[in-house]
C-alpha positions in Angstrom: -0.3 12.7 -6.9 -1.6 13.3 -3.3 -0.3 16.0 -1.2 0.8 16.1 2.0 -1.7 16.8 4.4 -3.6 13.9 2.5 -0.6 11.8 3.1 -0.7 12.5 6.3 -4.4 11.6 6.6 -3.8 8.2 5.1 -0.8 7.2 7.4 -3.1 8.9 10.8 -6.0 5.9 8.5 -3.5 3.0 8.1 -2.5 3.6 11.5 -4.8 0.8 13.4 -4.2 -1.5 10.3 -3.0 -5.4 10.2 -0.5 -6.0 7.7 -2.6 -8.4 4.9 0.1 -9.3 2.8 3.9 -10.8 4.1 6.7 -10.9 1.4 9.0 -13.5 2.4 12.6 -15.1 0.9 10.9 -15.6 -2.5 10.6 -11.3 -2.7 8.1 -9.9 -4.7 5.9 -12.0 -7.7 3.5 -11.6 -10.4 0.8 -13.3 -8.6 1.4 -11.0 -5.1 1.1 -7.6 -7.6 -2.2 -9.2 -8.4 -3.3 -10.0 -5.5 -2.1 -6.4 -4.3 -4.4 -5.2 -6.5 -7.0 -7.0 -6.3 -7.1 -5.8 -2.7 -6.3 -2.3 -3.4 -9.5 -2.2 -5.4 -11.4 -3.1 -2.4 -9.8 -2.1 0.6 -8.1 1.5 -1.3 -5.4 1.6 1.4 -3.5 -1.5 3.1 -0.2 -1.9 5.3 2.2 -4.7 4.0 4.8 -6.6 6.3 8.1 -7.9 4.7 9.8 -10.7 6.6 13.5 -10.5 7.8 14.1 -13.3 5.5 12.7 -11.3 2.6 16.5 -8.8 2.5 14.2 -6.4 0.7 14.8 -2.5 1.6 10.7 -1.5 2.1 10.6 1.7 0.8 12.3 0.2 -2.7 9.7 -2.6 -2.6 7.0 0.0 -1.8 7.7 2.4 -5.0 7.9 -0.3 -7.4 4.6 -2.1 -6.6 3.0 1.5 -6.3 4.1 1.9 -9.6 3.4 -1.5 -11.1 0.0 -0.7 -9.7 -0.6 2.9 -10.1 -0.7 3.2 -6.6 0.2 5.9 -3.9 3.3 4.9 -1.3 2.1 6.7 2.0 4.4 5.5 4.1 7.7 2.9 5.0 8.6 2.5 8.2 11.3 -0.5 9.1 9.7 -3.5 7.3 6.1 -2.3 6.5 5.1 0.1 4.2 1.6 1.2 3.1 -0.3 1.4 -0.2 -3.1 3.7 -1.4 -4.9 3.6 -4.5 -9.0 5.2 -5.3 -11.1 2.4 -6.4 -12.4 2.4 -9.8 -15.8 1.2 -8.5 -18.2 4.0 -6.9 -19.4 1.3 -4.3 -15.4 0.4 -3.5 -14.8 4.0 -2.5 -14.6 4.4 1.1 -11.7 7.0 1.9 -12.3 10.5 1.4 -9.5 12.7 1.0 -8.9 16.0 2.5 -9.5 18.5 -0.5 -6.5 19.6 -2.2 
């Protein structure tokens, strides 16, 4: 669980980010959790647009893949929310946190 002010931190770092990922009408698979993880792993924080065409409410989508993943929701905002999650690699590690 992160606190605030690192919350706050992550959405001032996710700020200048591209969305990486786009769920569309087909909503939310097996292979995009993957892939969502996968990039977790080597990015720890990444913004994720959902299409118009996707009917999906973002912060819904956002809580369940953070939990499918044992990731952190920092923040949904209209149709992009963003993920956080420390790498389990030392050399993957990137974002240091505020301490608590």
């Amino acid at each position: 669980m992160i606190t605030s002010k690192q919350r706050a931190y992550l959405r001032k770092t996710a700020q200048g980010l591209d969305p990486i990922f786009q769920i569309g009408k087909d909503g939310v698979s097996e292979t995009l959790i993957t892939e969502i993880g996968k990039a977790l792993e080597k990015r720890e924080i990444l913004k994720v647009h959902i299409l118009e065409t996707a009917m999906l409410d973002a912060r819904t989508v956002c809580d369940m893949i953070a939990h499918r993943l044992g990731a952190e929701p920092v923040q949904a905002i209209g149709n992009k929310f963003v993920l956080y999650r420390e790498a389990s690699e030392e050399k993957n590690r990137k974002i240091e946190l505020p301490r608590k």
